[in-house]
C-alpha positions in Angstrom: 17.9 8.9 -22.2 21.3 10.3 -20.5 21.5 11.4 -17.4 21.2 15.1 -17.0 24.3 17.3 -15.7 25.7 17.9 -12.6 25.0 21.7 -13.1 24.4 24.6 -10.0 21.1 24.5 -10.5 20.8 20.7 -10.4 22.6 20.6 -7.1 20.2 23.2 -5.5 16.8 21.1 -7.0 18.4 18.2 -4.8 18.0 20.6 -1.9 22.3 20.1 -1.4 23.8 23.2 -0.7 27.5 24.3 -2.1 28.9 23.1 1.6 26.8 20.2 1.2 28.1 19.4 -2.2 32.1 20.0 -0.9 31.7 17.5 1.7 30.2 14.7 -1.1 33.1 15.4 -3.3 35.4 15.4 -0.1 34.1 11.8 0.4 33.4 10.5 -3.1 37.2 12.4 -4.4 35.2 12.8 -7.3 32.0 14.4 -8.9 28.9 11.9 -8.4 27.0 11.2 -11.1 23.2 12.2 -11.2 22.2 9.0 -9.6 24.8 9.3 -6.8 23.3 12.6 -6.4 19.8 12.1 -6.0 21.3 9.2 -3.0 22.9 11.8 -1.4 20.0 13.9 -1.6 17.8 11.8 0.1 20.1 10.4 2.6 20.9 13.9 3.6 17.2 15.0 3.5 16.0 16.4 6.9 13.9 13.0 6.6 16.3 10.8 6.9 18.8 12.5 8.4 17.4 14.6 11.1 20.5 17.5 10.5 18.8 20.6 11.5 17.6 18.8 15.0 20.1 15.9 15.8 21.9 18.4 18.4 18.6 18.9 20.2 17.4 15.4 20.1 20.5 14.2 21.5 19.6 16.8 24.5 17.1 13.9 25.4 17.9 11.5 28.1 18.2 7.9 26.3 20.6 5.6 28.8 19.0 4.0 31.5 19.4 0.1 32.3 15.8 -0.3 31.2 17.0 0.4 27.8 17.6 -2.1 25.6 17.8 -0.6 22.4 18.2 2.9 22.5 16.8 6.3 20.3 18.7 6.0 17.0 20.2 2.7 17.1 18.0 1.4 15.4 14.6 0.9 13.7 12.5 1.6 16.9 13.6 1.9 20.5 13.1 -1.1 23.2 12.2 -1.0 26.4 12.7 -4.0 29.1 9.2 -4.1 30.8 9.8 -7.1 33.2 9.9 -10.9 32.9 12.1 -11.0 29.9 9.6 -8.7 27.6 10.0 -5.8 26.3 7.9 -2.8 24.2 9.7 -1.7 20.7 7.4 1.9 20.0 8.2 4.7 17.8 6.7 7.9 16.7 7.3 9.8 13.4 5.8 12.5 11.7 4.2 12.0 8.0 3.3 15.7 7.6 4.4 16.8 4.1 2.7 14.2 2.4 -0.6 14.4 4.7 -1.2 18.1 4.2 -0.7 17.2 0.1 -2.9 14.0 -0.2 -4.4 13.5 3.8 -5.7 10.1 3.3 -2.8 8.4 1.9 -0.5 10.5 3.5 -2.0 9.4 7.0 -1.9 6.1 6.2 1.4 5.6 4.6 2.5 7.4 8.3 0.4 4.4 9.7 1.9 2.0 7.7 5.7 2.9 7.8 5.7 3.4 11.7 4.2 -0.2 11.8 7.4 -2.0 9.8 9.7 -0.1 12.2 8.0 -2.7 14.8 7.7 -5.9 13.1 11.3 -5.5 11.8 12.7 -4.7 15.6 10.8 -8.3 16.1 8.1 -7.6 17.9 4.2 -7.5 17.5 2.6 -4.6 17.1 -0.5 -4.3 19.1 -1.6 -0.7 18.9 -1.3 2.5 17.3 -1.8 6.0 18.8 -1.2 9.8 17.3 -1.0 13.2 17.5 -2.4 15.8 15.2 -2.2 19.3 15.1 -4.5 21.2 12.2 -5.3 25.0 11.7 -8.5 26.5 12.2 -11.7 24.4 11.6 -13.2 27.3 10.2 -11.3 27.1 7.3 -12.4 24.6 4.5 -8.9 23.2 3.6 -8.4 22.5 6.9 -11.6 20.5 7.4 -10.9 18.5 4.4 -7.6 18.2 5.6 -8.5 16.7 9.6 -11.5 14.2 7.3 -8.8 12.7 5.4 -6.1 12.3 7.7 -8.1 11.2 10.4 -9.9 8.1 7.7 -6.3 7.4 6.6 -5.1 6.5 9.9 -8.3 4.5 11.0 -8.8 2.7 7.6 -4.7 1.3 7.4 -5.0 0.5 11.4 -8.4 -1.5 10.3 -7.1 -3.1 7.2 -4.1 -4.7 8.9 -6.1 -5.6 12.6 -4.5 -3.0 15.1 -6.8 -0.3 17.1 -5.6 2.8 17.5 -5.7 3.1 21.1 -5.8 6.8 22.0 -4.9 9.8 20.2 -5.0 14.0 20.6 -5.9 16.6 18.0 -5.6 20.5 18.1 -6.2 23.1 16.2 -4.8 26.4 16.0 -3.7 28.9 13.3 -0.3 28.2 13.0 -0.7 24.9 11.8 -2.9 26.1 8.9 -0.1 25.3 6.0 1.5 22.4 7.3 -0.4 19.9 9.6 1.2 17.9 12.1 0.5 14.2 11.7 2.4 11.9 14.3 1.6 8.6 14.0 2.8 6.1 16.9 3.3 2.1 17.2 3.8 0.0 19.8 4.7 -4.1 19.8 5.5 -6.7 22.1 8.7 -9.2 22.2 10.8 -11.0 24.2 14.5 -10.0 24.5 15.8 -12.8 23.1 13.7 -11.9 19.6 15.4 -8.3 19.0 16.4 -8.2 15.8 19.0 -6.0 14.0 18.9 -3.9 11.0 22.7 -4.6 9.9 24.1 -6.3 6.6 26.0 -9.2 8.8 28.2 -11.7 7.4 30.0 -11.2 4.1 29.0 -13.4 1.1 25.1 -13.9 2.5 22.5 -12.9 0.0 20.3 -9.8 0.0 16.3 -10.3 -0.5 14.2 -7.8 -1.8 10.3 -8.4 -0.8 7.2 -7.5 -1.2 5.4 -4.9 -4.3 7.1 -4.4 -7.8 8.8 -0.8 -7.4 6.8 1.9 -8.9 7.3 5.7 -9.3 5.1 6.5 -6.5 6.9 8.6 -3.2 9.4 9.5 -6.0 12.0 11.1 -3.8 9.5 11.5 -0.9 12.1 11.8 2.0 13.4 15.0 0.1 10.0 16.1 -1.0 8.8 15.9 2.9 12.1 18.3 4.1 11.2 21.0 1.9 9.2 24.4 2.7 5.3 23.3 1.4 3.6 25.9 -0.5 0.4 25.6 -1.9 1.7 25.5 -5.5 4.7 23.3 -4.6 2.2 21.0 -2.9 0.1 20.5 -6.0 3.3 20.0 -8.2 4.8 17.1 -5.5 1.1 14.8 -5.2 3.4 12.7 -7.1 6.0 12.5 -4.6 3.1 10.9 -2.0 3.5 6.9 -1.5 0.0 5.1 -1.8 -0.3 1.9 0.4 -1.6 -1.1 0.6 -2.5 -2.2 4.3 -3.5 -6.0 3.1 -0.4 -6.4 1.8 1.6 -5.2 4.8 -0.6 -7.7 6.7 1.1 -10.3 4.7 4.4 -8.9 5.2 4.3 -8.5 8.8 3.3 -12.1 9.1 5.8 -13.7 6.9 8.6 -11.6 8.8 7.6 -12.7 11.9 7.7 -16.3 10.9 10.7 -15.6 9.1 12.5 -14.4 12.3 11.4 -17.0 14.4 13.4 -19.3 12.1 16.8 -17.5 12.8 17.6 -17.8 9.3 17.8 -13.4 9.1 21.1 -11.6 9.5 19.5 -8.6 9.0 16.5 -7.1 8.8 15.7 -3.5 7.4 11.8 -1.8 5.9 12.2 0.3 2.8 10.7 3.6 3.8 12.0 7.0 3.7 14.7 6.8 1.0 13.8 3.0 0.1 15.8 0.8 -1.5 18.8 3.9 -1.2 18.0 3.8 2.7 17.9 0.3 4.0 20.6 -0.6 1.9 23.5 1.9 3.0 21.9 2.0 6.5 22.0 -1.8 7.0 26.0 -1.8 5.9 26.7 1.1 8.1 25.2 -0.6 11.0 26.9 -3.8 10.1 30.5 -2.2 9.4 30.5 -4.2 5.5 29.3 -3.3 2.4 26.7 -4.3 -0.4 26.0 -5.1 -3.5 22.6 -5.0 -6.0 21.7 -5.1 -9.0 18.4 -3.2 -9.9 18.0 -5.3 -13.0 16.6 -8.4 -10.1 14.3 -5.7 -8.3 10.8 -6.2 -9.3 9.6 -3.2 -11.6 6.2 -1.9 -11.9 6.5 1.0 -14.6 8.4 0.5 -17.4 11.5 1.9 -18.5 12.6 2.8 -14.6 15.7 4.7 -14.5 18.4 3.5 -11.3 17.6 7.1 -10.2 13.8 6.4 -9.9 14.4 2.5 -8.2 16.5 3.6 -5.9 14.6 6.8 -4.6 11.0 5.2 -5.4 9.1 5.0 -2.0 6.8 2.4 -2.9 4.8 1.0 0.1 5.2 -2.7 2.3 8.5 -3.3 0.9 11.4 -5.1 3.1 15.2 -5.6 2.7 16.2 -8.9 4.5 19.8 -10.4 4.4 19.6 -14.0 4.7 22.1 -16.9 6.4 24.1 -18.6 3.3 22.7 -21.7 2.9 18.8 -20.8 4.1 17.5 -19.5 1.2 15.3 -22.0 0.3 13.8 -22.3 3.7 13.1 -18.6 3.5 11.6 -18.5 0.0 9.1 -21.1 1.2 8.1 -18.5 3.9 7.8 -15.8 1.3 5.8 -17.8 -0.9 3.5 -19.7 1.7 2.5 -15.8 2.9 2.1 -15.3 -1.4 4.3 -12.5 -0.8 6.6 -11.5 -4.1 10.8 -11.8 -3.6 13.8 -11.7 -4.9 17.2 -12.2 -4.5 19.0 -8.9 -5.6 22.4 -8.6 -4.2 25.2 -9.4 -1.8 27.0 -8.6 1.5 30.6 -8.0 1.2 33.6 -7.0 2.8 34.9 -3.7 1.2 32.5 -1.0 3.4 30.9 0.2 0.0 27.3 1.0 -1.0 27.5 -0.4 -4.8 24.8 -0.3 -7.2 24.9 -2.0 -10.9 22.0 -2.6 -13.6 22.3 -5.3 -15.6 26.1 -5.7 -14.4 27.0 -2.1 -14.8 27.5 -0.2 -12.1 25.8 3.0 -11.8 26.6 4.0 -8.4 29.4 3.5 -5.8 29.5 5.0 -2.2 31.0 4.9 0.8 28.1 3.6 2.7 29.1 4.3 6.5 30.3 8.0 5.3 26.5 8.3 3.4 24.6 7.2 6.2 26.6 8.5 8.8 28.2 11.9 7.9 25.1 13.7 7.1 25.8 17.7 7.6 25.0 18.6 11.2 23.5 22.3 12.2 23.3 24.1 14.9 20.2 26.5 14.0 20.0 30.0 16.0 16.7 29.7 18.3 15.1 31.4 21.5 12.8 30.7 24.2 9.0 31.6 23.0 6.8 34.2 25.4 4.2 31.7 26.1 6.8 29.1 27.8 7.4 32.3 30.5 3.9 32.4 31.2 3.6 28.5 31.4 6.6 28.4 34.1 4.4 31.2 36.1 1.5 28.5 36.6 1.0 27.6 40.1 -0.8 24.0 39.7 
């Protein structure tokens, strides 16, 4: 089946708008095709590239000599905490997909904020959140707090971490759109940070864990976009299902793995997947890579490169190996009975290139796609309430 168009109305279903769209063709110097679209898409997706609230985040203070790994460098921040440790922690929000399908949308949060420790090298030992919900009057909303709040507990449970605290409100301006935070937090010594960058040209590109399904089809897009009740029916699709046992397995094996210092490079496949931890890993490297989806373990048939690349299937890692220790690493991979394969390539020429079965179906600029997302500067003012707060005498 052909791919469709690149037509107005296809550019505006990818949530791109026509500045949006200039700037891809500024960088590509040429229309993408539909695949290269639905990468740009995702990339550029509030999700992933945080365009609306960058210039406020940024207003943060994130320099200190404590800091070892600073907000946005990489997977999770790191904290020196004394004696040569240090904390790795993160917090991200999972609230499109938890006000759609609570359970797995909790967990997934669970799960995905968990691989943003393990790959940083540390151990996570505990979880926390923050919830916000609308009124418990309202029957949605009940249904809404039982499921999230089971999601979180039963992927925390599954793999062996507590949650350790947490804090829920409710008020009526959460009553469309939950807020579910989900936080990690891991232990490591500074020697064992490890880096999510493609290193080292020529060294070979591992895919592990699940066969790739359609499941969190374009999920970093889908969770950017205005929810609506009917728009939240037609995208249960777009919401990842996990498997916490399996992540179990992968946190272990990656840990080993790193121990070894066999990894180059170490990235999960979360928002964005395969799309995501492949250009991000080159960016932060400063080369380029190579796969081939025909090598990337399938499970529907007749997957397009569109739904591979943008599928968000759960517990899956991108790990770019030393030349010459892939043998040792396999025997990691398969002592945990975790599923691999080898699917691409580091290499020298800065670009994000994608083949099936030899062909390629998508080439990009990989720095310029993770990198050159659209940044906004959104009109805003100071609520009432924050007057009256300032007028407490505590």
């Amino acid at each position: 089946m052909p791919d469709p168009d690149i037509t107005p109305e296809v550019i505006k279903e990818h949530g791109i708008t026509p500045e949006e769209y200039e700037h891809i063709l500024e960088i590509l110097g040429r229309e993408p095709n539909y695949t290269e679209l639905g990468i740009f898409s995702v990339m550029w997706s509030e999700h992933c590239s945080y365009k609306n609230t960058r210039a406020l985040l940024k207003t943060f203070p994130t320099r200190s000599p404590k800091v070892i790994v600073a907000a946005g460098e990489e997977n999770a921040g790191v904290i020196d905490m004394g004696d040569g440790l240090g904390v790795a922690f993160k917090i991200e929000s999972h609230n499109h997909p938890s006000a759609v399908e609570p359970f797995q949308g909790a967990a997934t949060g669970v799960g995905g904020i968990i691989r943003d420790i393990f790959t940083m090298g540390a151990r996570p030992i505990a979880n926390m959140n923050s919830l916000r919900f609308g009124s418990l009057e309202s029957p949605t909303v009940r249904r809404l707090f039982r499921g999230v709040v089971a999601g979180i507990a039963h992927y925390g449970n599954c793999i062996g971490l507590p949650t350790v605290a947490g804090e829920v409100y409710f008020d009526p301006s959460y009553e469309g759109n939950p807020l579910v935070n989900a936080f990690s937090l891991g232990v490591l010594r500074h020697s064992q940070v490890a880096r999510g960058a493609a290193k080292g040209v020529g060294n070979p590109v591992f895919y592990v864990g699940p066969a790739t399904g359609r499941d969190g089809l374009a999920g970093a897009a889908f969770a950017s976009q205005d929810l609506t009740e009917e728009s939240a029916e037609q995208q249960r699709g777009a919401v990842q299902v996990g498997d916490p046992f399996m992540e179990k397995l992968c946190m272990e094996a990656c840990l080993e793995l790193l121990a070894t210092g066999a990894v180059a490079g170490i990235q999960d496949m979360g928002a964005a997947g395969l799309t995501c931890s492949t250009c991000e890993t080159a960016a932060r490297g400063g080369t380029g890579i190579e796969i081939d989806l025909a090598k990337v373990p399938q499970r529907a048939p007749n997957m397009t490169p569109y739904e591979i690349l943008l599928s968000e299937s759960q517990e899956r890692m991108l790990i770019i190996v030393h030349k010459g220790r892939e043998e040792e690493v396999k025997r990691i991979f398969d002592k945990w009975d975790l599923p691999w394969a080898e699917v691409g390539k580091v290499t020298d020429d800065g670009m994000m290139v994608v083949k099936n079965h030899g062909e390629v179906v998508a080439t990009v600029p990989a720095a310029k796609l993770a990198d050159e997302a659209p940044l906004y500067h959104r009109d805003s003012k100071e609520p009432e309430y924050l007057q009256k707060t300032r007028a407490l005498q505590l």
